[in-house]
N, CA and C atoms as an extended XYZ file, in Angstrom:
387
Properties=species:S:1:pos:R:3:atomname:S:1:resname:S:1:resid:I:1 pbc="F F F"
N        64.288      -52.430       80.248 N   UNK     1
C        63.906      -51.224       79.538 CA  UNK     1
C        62.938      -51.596       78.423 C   UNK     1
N        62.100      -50.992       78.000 N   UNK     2
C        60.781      -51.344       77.024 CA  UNK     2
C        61.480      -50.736       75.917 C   UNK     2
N        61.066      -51.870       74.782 N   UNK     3
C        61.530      -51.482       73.274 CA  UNK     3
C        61.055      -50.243       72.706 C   UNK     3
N        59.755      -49.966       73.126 N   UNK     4
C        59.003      -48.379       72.856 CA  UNK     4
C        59.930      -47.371       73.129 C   UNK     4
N        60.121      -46.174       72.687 N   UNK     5
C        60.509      -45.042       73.172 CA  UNK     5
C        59.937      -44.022       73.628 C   UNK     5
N        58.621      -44.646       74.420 N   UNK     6
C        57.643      -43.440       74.821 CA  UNK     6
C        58.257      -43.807       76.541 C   UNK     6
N        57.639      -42.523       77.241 N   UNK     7
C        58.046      -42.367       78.652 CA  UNK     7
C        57.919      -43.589       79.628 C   UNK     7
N        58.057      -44.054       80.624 N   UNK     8
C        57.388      -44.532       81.380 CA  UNK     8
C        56.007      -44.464       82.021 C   UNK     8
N        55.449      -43.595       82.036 N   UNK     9
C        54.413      -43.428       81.990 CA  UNK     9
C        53.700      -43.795       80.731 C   UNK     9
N        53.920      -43.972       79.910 N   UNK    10
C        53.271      -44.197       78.900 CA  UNK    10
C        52.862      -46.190       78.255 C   UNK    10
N        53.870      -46.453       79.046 N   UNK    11
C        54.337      -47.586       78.775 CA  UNK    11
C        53.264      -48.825       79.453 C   UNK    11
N        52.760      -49.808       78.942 N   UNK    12
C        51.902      -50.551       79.403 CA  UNK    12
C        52.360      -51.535       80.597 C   UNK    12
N        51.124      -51.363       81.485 N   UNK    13
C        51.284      -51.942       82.612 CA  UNK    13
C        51.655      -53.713       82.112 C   UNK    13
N        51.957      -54.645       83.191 N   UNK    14
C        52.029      -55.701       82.833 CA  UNK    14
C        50.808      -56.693       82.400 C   UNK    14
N        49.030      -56.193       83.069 N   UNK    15
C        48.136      -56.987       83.014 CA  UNK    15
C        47.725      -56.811       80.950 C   UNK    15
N        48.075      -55.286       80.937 N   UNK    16
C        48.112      -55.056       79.346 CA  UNK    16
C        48.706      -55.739       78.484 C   UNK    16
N        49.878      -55.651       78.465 N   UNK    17
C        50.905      -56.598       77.839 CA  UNK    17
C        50.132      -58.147       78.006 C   UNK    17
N        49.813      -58.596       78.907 N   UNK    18
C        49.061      -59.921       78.688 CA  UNK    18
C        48.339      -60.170       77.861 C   UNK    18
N        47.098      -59.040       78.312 N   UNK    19
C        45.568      -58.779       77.021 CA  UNK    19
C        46.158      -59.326       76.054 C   UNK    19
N        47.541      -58.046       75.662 N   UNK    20
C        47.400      -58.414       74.272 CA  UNK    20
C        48.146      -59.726       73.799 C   UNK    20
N        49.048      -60.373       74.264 N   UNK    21
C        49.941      -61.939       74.762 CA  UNK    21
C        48.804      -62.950       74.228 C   UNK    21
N        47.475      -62.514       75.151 N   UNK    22
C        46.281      -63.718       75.091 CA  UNK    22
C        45.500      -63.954       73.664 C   UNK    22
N        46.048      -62.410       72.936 N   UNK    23
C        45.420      -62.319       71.377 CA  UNK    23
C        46.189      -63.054       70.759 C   UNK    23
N        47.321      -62.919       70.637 N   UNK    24
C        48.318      -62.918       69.487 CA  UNK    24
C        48.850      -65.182       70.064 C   UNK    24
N        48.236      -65.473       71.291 N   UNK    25
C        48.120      -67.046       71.654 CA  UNK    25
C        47.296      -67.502       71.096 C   UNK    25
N        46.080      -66.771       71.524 N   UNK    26
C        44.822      -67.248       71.394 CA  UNK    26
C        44.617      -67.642       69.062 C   UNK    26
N        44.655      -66.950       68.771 N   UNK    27
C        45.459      -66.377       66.758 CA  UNK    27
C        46.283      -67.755       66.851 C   UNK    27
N        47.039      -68.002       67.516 N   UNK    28
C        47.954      -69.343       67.064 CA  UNK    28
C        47.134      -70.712       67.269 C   UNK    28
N        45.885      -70.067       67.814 N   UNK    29
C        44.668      -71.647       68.403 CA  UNK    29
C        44.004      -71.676       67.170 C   UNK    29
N        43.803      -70.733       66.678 N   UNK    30
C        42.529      -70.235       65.661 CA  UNK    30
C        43.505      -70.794       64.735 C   UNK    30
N        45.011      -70.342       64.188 N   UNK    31
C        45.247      -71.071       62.797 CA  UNK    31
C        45.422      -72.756       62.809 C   UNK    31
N        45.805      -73.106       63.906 N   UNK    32
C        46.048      -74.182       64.107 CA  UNK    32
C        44.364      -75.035       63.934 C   UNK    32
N        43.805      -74.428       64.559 N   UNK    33
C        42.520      -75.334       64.159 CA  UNK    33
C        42.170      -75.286       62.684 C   UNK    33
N        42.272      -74.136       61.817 N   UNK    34
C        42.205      -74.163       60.595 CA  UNK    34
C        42.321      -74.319       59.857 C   UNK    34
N        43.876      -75.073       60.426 N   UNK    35
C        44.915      -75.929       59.453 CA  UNK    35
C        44.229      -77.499       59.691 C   UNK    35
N        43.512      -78.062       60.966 N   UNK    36
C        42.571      -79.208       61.012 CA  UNK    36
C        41.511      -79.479       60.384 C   UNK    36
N        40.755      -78.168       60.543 N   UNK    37
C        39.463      -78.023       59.463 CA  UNK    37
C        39.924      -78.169       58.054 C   UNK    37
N        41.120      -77.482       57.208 N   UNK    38
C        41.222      -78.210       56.249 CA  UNK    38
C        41.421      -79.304       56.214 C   UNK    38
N        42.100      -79.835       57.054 N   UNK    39
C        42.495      -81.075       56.585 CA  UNK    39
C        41.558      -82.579       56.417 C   UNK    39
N        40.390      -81.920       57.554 N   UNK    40
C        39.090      -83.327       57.535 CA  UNK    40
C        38.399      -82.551       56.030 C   UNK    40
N        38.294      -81.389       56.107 N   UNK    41
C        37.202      -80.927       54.587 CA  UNK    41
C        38.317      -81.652       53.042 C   UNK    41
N        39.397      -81.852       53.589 N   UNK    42
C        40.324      -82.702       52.010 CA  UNK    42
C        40.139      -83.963       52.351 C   UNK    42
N        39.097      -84.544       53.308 N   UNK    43
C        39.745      -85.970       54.111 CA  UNK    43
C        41.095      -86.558       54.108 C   UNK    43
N        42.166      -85.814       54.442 N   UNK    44
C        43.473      -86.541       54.644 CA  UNK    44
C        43.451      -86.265       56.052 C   UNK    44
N        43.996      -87.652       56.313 N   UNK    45
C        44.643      -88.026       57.479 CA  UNK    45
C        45.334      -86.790       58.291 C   UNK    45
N        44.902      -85.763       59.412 N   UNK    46
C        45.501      -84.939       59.850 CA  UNK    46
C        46.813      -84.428       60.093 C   UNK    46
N        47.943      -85.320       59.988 N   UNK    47
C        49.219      -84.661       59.981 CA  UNK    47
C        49.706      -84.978       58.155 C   UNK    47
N        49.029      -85.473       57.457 N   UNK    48
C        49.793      -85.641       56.211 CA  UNK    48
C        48.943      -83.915       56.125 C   UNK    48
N        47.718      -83.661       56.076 N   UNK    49
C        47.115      -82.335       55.771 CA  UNK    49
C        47.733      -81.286       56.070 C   UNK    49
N        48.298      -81.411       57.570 N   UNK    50
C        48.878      -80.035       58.257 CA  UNK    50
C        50.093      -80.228       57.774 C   UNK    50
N        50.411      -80.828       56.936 N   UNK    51
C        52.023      -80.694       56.268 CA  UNK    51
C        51.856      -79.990       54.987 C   UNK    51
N        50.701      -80.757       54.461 N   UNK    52
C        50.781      -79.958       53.041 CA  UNK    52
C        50.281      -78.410       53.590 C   UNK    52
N        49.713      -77.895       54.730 N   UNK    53
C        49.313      -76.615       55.223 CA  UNK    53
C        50.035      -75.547       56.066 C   UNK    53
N        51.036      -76.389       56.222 N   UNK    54
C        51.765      -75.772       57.049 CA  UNK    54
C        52.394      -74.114       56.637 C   UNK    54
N        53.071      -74.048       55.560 N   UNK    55
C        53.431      -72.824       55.367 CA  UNK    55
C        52.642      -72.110       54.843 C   UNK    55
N        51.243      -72.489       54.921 N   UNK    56
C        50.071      -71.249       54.709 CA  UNK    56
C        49.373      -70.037       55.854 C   UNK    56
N        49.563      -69.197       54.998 N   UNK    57
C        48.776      -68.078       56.184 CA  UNK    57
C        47.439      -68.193       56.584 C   UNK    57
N        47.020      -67.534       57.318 N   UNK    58
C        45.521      -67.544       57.663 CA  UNK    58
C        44.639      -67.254       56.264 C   UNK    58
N        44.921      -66.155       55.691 N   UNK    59
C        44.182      -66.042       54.684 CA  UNK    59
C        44.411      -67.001       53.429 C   UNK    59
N        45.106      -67.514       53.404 N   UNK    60
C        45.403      -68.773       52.313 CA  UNK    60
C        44.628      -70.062       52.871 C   UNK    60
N        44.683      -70.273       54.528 N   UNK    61
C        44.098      -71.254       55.029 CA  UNK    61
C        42.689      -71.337       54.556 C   UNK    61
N        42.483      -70.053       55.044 N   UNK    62
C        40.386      -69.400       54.738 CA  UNK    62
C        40.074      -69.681       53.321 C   UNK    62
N        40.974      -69.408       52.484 N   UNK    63
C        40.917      -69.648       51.174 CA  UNK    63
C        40.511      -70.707       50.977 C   UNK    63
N        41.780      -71.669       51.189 N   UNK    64
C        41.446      -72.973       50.717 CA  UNK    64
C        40.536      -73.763       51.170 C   UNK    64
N        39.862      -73.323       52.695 N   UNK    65
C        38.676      -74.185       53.214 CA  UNK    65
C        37.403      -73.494       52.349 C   UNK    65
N        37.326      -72.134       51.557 N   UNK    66
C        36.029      -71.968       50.681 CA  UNK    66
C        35.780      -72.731       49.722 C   UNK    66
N        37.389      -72.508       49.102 N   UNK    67
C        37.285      -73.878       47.901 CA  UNK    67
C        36.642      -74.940       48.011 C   UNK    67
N        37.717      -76.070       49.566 N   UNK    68
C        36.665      -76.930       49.755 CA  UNK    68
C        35.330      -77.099       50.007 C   UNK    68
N        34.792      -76.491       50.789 N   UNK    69
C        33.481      -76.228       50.424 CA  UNK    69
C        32.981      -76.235       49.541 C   UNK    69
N        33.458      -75.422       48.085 N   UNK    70
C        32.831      -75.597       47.319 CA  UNK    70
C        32.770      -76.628       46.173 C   UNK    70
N        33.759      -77.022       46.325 N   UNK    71
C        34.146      -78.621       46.079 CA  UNK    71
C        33.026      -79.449       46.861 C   UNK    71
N        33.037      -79.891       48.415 N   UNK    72
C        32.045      -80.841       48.471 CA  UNK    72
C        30.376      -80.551       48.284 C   UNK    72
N        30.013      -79.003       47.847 N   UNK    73
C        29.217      -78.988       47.426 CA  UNK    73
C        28.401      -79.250       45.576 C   UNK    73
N        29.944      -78.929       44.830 N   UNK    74
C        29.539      -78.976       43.233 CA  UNK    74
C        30.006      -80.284       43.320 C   UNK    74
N        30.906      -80.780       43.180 N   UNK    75
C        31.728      -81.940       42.802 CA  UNK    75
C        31.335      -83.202       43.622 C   UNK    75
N        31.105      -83.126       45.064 N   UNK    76
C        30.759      -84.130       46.001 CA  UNK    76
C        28.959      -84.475       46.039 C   UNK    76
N        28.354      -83.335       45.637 N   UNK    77
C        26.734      -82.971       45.955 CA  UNK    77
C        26.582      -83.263       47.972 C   UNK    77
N        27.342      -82.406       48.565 N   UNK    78
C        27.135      -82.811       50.145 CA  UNK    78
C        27.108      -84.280       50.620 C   UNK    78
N        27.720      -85.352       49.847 N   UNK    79
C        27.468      -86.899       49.841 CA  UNK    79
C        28.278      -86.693       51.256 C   UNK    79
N        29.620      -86.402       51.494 N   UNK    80
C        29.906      -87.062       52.598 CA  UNK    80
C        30.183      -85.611       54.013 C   UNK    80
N        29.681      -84.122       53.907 N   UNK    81
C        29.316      -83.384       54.837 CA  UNK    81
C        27.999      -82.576       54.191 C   UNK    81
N        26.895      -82.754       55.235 N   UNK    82
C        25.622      -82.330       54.982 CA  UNK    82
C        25.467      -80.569       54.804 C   UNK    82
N        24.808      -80.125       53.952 N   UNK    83
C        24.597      -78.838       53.619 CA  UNK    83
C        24.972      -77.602       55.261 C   UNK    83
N        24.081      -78.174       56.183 N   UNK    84
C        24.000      -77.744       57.208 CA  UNK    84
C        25.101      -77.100       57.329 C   UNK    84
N        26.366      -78.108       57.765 N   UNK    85
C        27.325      -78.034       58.853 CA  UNK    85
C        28.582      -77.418       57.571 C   UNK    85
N        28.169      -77.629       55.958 N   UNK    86
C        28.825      -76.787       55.324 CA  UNK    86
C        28.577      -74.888       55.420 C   UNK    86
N        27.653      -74.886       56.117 N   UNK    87
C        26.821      -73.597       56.218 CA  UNK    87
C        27.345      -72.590       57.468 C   UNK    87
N        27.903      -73.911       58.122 N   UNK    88
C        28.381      -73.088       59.747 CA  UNK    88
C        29.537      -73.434       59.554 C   UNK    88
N        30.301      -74.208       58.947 N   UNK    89
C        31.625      -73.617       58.281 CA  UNK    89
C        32.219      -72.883       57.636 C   UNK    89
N        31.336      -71.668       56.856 N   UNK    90
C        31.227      -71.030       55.819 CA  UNK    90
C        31.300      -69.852       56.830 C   UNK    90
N        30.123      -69.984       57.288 N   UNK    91
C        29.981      -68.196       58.313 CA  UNK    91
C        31.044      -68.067       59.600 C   UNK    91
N        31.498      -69.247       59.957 N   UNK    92
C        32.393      -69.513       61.083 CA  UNK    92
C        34.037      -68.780       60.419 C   UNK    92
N        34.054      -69.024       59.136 N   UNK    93
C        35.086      -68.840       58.480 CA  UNK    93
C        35.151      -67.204       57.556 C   UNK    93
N        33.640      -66.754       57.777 N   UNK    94
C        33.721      -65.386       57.659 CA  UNK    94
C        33.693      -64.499       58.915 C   UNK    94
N        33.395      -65.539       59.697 N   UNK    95
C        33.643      -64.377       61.318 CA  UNK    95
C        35.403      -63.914       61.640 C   UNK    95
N        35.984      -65.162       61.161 N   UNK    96
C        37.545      -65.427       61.161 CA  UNK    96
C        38.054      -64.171       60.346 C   UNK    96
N        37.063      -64.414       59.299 N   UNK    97
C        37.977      -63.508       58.442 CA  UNK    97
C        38.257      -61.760       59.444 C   UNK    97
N        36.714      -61.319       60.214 N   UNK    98
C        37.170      -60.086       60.986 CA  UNK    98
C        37.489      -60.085       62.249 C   UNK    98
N        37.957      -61.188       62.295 N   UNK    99
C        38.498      -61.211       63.728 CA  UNK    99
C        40.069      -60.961       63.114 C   UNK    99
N        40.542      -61.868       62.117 N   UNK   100
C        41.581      -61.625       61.575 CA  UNK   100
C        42.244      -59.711       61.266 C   UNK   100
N        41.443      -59.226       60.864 N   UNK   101
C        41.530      -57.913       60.924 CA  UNK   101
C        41.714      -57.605       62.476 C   UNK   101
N        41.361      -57.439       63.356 N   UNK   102
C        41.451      -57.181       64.362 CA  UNK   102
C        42.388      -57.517       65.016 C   UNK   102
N        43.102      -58.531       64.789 N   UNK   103
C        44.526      -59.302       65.576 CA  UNK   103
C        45.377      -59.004       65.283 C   UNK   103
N        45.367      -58.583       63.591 N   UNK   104
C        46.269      -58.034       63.164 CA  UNK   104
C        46.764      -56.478       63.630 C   UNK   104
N        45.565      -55.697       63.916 N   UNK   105
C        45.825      -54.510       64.687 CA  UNK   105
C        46.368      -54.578       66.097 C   UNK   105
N        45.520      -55.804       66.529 N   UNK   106
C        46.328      -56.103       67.836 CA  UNK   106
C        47.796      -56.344       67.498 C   UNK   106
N        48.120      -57.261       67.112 N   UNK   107
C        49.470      -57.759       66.979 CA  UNK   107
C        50.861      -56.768       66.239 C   UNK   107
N        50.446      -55.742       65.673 N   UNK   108
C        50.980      -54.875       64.486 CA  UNK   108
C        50.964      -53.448       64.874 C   UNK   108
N        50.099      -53.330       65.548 N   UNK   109
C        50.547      -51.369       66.329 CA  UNK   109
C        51.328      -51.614       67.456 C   UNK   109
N        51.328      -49.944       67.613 N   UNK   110
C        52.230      -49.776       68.878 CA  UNK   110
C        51.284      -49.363       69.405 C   UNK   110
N        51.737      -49.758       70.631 N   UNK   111
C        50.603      -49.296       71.982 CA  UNK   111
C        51.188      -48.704       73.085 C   UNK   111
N        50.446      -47.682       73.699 N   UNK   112
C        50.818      -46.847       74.747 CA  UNK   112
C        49.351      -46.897       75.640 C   UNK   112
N        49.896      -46.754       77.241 N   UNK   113
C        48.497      -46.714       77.889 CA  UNK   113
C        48.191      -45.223       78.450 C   UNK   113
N        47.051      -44.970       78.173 N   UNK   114
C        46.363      -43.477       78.154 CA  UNK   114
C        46.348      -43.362       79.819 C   UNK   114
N        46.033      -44.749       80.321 N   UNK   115
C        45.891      -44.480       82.204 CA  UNK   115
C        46.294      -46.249       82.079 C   UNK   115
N        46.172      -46.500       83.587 N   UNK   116
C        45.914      -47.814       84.078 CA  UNK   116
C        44.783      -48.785       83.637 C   UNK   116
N        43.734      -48.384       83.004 N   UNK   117
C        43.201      -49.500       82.719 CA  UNK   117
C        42.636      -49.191       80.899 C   UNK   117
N        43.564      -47.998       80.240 N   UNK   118
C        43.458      -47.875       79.108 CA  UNK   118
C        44.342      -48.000       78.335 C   UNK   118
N        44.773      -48.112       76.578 N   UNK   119
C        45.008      -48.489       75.703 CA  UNK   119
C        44.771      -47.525       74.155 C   UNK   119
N        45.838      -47.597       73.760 N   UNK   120
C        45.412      -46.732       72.585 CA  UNK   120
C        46.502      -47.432       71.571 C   UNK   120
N        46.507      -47.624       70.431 N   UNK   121
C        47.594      -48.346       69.514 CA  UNK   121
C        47.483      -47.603       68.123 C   UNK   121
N        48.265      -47.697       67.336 N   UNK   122
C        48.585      -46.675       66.348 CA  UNK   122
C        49.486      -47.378       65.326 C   UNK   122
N        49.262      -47.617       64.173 N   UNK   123
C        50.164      -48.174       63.056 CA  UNK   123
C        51.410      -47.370       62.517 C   UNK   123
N        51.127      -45.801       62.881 N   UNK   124
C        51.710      -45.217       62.311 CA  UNK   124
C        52.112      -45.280       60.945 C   UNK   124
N        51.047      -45.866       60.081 N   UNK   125
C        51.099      -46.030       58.788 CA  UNK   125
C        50.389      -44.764       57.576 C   UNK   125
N        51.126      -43.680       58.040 N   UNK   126
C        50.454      -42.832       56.919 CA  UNK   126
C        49.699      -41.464       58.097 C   UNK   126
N        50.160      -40.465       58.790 N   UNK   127
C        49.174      -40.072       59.070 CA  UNK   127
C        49.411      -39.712       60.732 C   UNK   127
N        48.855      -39.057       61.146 N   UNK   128
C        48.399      -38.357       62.539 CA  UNK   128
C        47.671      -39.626       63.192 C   UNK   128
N        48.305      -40.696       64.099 N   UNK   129
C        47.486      -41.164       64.995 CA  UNK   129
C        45.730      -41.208       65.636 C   UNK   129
């Protein structure tokens, strides 16, 4: 029986339920790498890093990799990562930031399917759907 209390008909097929399975997997690739990226931008050794990172959220993660950044740019002068690749870490980490919005809608509404190959989700936070 589906945790929803909408009809059967309403209720998402199984390839749906995947879609959204592949977001809310795919979100556990993305923090996990982010918790790596900090950890080479602090240069520590990768599991001492992902320890001190571990109970951080995504947005604390994002955080703390701007800092660094801006650390090896004032404090370091780019001595040991070149301006460049601080540059595509920067925008890579603002794309995150709206994808983050988006996963979160994925991951956080309820969803009902309009037909077989549609989708509609709703927070029900405040408001008429």
């Amino acid at each position: 029986m589906p945790l929803n209390h909408a009809s059967e008909f309403a209720a998402l097929t199984d390839e749906q339920h995947a879609a959204i399975g592949r977001v809310v997997v795919e979100w556990s690739n993305v923090e996990y790498m982010l918790s790596v990226l900090l950890s080479r931008l602090l240069r520590t050794p990768e599991y001492l890093g992902r320890t001190y990172s571990a109970g951080m959220s995504a947005v604390r993660l994002q955080a703390a990799i701007s800092e660094a950044i801006e650390i090896h740019r004032d404090r370091y002068g780019r001595k040991f990562i070149a301006e460049e690749l601080l540059v595509r870490i920067e925008n890579s980490n603002n794309r995150i930031t709206g994808l983050r919005a988006e996963r979160n809608k994925i991951s956080h509404f309820c969803w009902c399917r309009t037909d077989d190959e549609s989708v509609f989700g709703t927070s029900f936070a405040g408001g008429i759907p």
